[in-house]
C-alpha positions in Angstrom: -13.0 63.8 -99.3 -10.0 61.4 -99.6 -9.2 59.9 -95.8 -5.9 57.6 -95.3 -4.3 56.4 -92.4 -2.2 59.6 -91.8 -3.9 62.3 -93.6 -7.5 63.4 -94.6 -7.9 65.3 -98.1 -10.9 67.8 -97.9 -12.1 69.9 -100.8 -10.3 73.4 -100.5 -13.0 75.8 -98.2 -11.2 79.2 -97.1 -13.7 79.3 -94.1 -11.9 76.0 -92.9 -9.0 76.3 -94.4 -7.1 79.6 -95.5 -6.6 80.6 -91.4 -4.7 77.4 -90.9 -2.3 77.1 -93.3 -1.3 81.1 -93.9 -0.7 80.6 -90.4 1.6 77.3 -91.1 3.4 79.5 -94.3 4.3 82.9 -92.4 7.9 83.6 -92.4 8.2 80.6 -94.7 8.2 82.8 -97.8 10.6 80.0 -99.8 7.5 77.6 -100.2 6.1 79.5 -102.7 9.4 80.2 -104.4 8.7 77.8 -108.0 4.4 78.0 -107.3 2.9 80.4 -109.8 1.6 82.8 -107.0 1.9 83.7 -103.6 3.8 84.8 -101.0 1.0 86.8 -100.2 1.0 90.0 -98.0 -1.6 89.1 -95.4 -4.3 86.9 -94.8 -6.7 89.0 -96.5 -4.7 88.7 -100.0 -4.3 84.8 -99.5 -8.2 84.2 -98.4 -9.1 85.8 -101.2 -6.9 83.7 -103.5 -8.2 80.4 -101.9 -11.6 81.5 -102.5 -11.0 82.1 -106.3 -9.3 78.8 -106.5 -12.0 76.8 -104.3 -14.5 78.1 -107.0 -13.0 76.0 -110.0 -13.4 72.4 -111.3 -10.0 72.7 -112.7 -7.7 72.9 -110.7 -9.1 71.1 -108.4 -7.8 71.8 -105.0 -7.7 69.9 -101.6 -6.4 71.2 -98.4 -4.4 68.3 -96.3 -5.0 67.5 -92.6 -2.7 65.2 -90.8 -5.0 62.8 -88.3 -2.6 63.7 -85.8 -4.4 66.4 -85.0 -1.4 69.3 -86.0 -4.1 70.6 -88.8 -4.3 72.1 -92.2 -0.5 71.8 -93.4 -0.8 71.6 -97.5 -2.5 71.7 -100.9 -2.8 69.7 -103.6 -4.7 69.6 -106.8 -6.2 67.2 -109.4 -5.7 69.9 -112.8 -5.5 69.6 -116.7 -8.1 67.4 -116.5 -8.9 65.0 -119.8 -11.5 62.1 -119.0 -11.5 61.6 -123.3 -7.9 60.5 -123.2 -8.0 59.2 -119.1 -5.2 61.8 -118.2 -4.8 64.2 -115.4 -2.0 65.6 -113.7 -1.5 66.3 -109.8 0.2 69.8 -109.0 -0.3 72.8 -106.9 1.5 71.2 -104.0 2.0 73.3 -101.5 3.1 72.0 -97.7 4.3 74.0 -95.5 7.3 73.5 -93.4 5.5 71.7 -90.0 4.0 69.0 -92.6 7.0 68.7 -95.2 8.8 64.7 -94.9 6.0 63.5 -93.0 4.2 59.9 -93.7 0.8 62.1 -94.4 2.1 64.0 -97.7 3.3 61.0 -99.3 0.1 59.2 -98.2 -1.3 62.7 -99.6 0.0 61.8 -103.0 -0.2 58.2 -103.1 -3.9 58.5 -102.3 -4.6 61.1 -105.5 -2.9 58.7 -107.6 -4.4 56.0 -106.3 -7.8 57.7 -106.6 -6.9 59.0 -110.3 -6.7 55.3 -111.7 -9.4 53.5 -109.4 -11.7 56.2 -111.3 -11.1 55.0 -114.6 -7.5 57.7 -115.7 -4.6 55.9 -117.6 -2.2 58.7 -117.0 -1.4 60.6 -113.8 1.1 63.4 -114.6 3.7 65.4 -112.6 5.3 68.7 -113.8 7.4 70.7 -112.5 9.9 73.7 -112.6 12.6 71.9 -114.3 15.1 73.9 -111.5 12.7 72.7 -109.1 15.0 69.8 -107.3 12.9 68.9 -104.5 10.2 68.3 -106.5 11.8 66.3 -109.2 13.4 63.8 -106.9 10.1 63.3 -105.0 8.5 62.6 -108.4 10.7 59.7 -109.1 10.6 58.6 -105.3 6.7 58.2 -105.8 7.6 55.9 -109.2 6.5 58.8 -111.6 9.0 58.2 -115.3 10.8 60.9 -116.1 9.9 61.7 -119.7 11.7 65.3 -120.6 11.7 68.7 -120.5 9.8 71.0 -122.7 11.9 74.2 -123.1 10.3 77.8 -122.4 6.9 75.9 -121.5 5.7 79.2 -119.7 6.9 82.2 -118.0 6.4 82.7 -114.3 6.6 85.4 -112.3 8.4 87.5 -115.1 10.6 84.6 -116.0 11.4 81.8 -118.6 10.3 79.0 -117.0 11.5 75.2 -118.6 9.5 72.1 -117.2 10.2 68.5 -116.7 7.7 66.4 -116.8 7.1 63.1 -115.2 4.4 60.1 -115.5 3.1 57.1 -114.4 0.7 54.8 -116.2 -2.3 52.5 -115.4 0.3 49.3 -116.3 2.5 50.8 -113.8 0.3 51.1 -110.8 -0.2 48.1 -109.3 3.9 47.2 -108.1 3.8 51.2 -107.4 0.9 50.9 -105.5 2.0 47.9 -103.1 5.8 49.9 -102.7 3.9 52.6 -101.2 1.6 50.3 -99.4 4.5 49.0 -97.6 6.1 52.3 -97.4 3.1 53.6 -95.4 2.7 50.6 -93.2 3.1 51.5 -89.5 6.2 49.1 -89.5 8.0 50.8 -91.7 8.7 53.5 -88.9 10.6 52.9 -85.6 9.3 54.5 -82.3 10.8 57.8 -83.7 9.0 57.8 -87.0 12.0 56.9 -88.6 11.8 55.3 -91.7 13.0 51.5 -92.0 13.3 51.2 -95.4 13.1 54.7 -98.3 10.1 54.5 -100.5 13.1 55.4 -103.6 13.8 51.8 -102.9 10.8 50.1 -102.9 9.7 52.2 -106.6 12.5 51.6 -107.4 13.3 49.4 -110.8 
């Protein structure tokens, strides 16, 4: 388990988990448009692909709670795991519509990579669907370098499928680290939750 101010990472467990967030995806079939699986026809189907993902080392998945108390609202993964070279990637991130733009996913984040480099990695990696705009501009608002895009890198669901990948390294961390320190700090948010000042800023060169 991973705990932050705003959000609580717990190892993926369908028991605890699959109820929740199916719940927090239905009607929402969009979320899963660039993931490699899913939307899935019932809760059946997606329990079942939980459990087969819970069961690996790599990926490895966690299931995001906000402290709030609003519940299970995402997934994320530690995956292509290399301790030889001290690189690993984050993907499989998955938040559902309730939990999207809220101070607990980037904590979510910022916590993995955090994690990633206290435990020894030198790389933390970010790919994505290179059509995938959401996701690109969240990886270079969390400081990840844009470093290319490898055409044809894989076909998904019965299409070509060109990914950009982003980076950051261990000599990056620390400035990244205290931008989303200050990011996350409770006075960055007025009494609506409104940010004070964009974490794009404070990564920013």
């Amino acid at each position: 388990m991973i705990e932050g101010r705003y959000v609580q990472l717990e190892r993926l467990d369908p028991d605890r988990h699959a109820d929740g967030l199916f719940a927090a995806n239905q009607g929402h079939d969009w979320v899963w448009d660039y993931m490699g699986y899913g939307p899935f026809a019932d809760l059946d189907a997606y329990r079942g692909w939980q459990a087969e993902m819970a069961a690996r080392q790599d990926p490895f998945l966690y299931a995001l709670r906000e402290r709030s108390g609003n519940g299970i609202g995402g997934l994320a993964a530690f995956l292509r795991i290399d301790r030889a070279n001290g690189v690993i990637e984050i993907g499989h991130i998955q938040i559902s519509p309730a939990m999207q733009r809220t101070p607990a996913v980037t904590e979510a984040i910022s916590l993995m990579i955090g994690w990633a480099f206290d435990a020894g990695y030198r790389r933390v990696e970010w790919k994505c669907d290179a059509l995938n705009a959401p996701s690109r501009r969240a990886a270079l608002r969390y400081g990840f370098t844009y470093e290319g895009v490898f055409r044809q890198h894989m076909v998904t669901k019965g299409r070509n499928r060109d990914t950009a990948w982003f980076a950051i390294i261990n000599h990056d961390w620390p400035r990244l680290a205290r931008a989303h320190q200050a990011w996350l700090h409770p006075g960055n948010f007025d009494a609506q939750g409104r940010q004070r000042q964009s974490l794009a800023v404070l990564t920013g060169p």
